[in-house]
N, C-alpha and C positions, 0 to 999 in steps of 0.2 A: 504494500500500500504506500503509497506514495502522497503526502500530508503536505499539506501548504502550511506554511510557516508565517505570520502576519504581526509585523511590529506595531502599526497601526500609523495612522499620521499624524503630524502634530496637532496639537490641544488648537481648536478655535479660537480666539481670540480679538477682538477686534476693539480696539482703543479700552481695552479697559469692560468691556461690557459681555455679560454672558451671552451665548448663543441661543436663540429660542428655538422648538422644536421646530417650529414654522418654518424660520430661516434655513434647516436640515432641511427639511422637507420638500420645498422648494426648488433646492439644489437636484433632491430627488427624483422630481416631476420634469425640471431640465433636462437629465439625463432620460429619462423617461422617452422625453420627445427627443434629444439630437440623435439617439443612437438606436441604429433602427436592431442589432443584435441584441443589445437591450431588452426592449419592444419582445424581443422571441424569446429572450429567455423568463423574462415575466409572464408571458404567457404559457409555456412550458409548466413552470412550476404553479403558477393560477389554475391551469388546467387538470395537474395533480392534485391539488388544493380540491378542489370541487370534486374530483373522484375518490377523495378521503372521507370527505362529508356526505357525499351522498352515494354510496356506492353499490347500494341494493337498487335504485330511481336510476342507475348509470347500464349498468352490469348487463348482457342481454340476459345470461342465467345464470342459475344458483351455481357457485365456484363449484359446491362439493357433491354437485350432480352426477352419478357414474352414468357412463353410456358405453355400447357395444364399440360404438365410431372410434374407436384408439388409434393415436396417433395420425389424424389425417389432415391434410395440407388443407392450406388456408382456402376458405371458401366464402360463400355469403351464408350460407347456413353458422360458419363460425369466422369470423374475418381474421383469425388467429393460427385456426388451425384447434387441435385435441390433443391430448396428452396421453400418457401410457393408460391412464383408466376412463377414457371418452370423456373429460370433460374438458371443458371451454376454456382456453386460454385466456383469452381478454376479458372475462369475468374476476378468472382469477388474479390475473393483473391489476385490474379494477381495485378487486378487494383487498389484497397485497398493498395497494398504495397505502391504503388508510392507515395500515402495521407501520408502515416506512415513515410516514411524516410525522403520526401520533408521537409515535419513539422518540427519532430523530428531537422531532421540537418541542416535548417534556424533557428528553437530554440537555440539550442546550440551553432551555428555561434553569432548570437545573442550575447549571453550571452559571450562567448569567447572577443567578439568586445569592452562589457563594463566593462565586470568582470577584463581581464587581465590588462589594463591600470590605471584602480581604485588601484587594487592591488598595479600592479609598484610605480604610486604615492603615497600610503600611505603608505608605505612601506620603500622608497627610502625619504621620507622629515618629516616624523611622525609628531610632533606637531600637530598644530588645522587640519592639511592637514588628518593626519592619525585618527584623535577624530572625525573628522568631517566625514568621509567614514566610519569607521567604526560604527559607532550611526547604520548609515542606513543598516548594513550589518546586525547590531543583531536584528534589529528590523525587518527587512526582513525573516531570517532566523527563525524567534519567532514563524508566521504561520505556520502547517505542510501543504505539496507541493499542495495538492488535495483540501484540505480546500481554499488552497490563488488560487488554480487554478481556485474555482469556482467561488469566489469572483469576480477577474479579469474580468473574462468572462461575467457575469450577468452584469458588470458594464460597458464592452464597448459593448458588445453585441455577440451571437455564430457565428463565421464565421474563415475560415484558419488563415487571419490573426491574430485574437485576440489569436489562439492557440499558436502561432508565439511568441508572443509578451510576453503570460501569458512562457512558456515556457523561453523565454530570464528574465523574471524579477527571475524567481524561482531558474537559476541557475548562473547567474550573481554574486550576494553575494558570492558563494560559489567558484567558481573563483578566486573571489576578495580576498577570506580568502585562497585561498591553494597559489597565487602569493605572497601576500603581506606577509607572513611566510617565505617563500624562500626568499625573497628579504630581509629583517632582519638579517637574515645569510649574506649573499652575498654582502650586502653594506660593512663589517666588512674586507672583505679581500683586502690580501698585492694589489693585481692585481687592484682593485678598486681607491684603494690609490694612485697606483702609476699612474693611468690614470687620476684620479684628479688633479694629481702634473706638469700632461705632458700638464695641460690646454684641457682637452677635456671637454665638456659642459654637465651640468646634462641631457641633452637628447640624448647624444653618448651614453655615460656610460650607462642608461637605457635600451638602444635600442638596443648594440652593446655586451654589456657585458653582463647585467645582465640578459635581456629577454631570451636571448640562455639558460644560464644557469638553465632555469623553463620551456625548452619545454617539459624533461621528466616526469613530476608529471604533466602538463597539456594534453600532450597528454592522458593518463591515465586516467584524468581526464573528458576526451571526451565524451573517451567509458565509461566509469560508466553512463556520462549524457545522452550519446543516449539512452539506454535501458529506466532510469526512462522516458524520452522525450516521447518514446515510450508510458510507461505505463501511463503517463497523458494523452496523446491524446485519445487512448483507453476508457479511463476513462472516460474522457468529452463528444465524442462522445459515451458513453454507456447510460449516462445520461441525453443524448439529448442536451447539452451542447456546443458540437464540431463540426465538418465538416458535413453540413447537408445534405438531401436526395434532389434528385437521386444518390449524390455520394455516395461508397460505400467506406466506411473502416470496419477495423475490430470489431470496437467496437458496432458500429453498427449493422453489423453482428449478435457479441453477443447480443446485445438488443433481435434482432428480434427471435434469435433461442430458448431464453430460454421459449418460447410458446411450443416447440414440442422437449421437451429433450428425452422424449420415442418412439415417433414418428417418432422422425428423429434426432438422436443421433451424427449422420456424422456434419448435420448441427449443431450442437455445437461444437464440438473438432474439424473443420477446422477451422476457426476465433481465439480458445482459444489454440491449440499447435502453431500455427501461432504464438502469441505474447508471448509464454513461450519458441519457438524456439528462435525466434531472441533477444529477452530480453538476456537469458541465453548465449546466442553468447558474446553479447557485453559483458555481464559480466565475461563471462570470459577471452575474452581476455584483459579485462580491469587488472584482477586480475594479468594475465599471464604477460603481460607487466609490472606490477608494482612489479612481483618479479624478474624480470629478467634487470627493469631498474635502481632498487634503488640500491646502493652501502653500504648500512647498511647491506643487507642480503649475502653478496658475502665477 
């Protein structure tokens, strides 16, 4: 697996004055309209999006339908094709999604919950506050993701939430290290000072001032993580690891097709463009956002 690495870009800033979400957002809807790849990968991932939530209203049928029809090429009867046990590919894909983003974006929420407030803290009081958070960030960050993913997993046991859980611990650290770099910069400025000086309490100042100014390298930071979120889930579940059977995800998916790559060649490349579409999505709009949110490149 192959993990994007995201230092994030500098703190917003501008005379003195914090950044409003509005202002981020803006910048968003810019990128939105210049960039027509953009434009496709939000759709991409919007079009997953609404096959997570509705995906019984999506589906033509029931994923876990057995039929005689095994294995047979794509058709209009199944626009996918069938699997070893006659059922429908793009149902199950369908319903696979909802496994993949639920995961994925309770992970990352996760991680967001413990990662940014570590950050803030060690960042904003350093001494033994910041020696003491950070031991655990490099010592976390020491395993690579897949390795600490199975770890995790063998040790509470395979099930959503250990995915959950293993996902929030792997990208927590990393959080904690792209806040707590902004916030280093950001404690330093006049605005800081002079809110110090007006008596507002270290947890205004954190919460009012500085956090705004790190939503843009965290948001950013999101989307990089959804995609990897992605590709561990995947991962775990290809390895039997992850969301276990009768549900279907894609990894799974993959497991079961690499039996009949000749045979039924559909049934492999549905499950693996599936996770190189939407991986690819997030990543690039991860990318897109962060050159159109950093104020280094402009």
């Amino acid at each position: 697996m192959v993990e994007k690495e995201f230092t994030g870009p500098q703190p917003l800033v501008v005379s003195g004055v914090t950044p409003t979400i509005s202002r981020i957002w803006k910048k968003v809807v810019f990128t939105f309209r210049a960039d027509p790849l953009f434009l496709v990968s939000c759709s991409v991932v919007a079009m997953i999006t609404v096959c997570a939530v509705f995906p019984t209203m999506i589906a033509p049928e029931n994923p876990d339908r057995i039929s005689k029809l095994s294995l047979q090429p794509p058709s209009r009867a199944h626009l996918l094709g069938t699997d070893e046990f006659g059922r429908d590919i793009l149902s199950r894909i369908i319903h696979s999604a909802q496994v993949e983003i639920s995961v994925s974006s309770l992970g990352v929420a996760l991680a967001v919950l413990v990662g940014v407030p570590m950050g803030l803290f060690a960042g904003y009081y350093g001494g033994k506050v910041d020696l003491l958070l950070s031991h655990i960030q490099e010592s976390m960050l020491a395993f690579p993701s897949l390795l600490f993913a199975i770890l995790v997993v063998n040790a509470i046991g395979a099930s959503t939430q250990s995915i959950i859980i293993t996902i929030g611990m792997i990208y927590a650290p990393r959080f904690m290290r792209l806040v707590r770099g902004n916030v280093l910069v950001l404690k330093k400025e006049e605005y800081i000072s002079a809110s110090r000086a007006a008596g507002s309490t270290d947890f205004r100042i954190c919460f009012s001032h500085i956090l705004p100014n790190c939503q843009a390298p965290v948001i950013v930071q999101i989307s990089l993580a959804m995609s990897v979120a992605i590709l561990i889930e995947s991962g775990l579940s290809y390895l039997g690891l992850g969301v276990q059977p009768p549900t279907a995800t894609w990894g799974t998916m993959l497991k079961l097709a690499q039996t009949y790559p000749k045979q039924a060649p559909w049934y492999v490349l549905a499950p693996g463009l599936s996770i190189f579409a939407v991986c690819l999505a997030f990543n690039y709009i991860g990318d897109s956002l962060r050159d159109n949110l950093d104020p280094r490149l402009h």
